[in-house]
N, C-alpha and C positions, 0 to 999 in steps of 0.2 A: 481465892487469891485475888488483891485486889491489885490497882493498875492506876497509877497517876495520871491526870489527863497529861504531865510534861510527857510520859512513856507511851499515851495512845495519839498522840498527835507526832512524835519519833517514828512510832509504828507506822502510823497512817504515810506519813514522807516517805518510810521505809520501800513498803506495798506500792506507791505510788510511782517510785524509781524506777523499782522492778519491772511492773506490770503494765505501767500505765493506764489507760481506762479500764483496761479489764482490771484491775486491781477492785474497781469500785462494783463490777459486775459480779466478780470472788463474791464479796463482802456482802451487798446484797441477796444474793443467793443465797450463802449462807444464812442471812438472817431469817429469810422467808423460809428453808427447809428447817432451821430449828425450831422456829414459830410454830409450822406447822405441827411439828411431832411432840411438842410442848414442853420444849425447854426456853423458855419465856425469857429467864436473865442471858444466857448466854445470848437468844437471839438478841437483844438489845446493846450487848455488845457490839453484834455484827453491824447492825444499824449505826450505833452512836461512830463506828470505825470506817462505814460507806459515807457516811457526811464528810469526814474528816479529810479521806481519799478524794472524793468530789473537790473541795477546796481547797485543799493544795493542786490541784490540776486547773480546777476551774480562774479560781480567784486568789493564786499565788501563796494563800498562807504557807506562812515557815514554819514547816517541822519543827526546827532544831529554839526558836524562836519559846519561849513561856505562852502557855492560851490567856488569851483576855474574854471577858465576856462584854460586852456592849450593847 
């Protein structure tokens, strides 16, 4: 199944509402216990979705906002 980045950067604000920091520590976690047991795509999900969580907490990006790349 795939996922738009408009849908993983929603997601990511979503987690980030919720949970706050821990939302990024979730994410992380996950990515490292998938990694390890070697589901390699999903973990990269978890990863490219702890960045996302980071920066909207960290440096304001907007969820709801289209991603730009720069």
């Amino acid at each position: 199944m795939a996922i738009s980045a408009s849908e993983l950067c929603h997601l990511a604000g979503e987690l980030a509402a919720e949970h706050g920091f821990l939302a990024r520590d979730y994410a992380q976690r996950a990515y490292r216990t998938l990694d390890v047991e070697g589901f390699h795509d999903r973990a990269q999900f978890w990863f490219a979705l702890s960045i996302l969580v980071d920066d909207v907490l960290s440096h304001g990006l907007d969820p709801d906002a289209d991603p730009s790349i720069q």
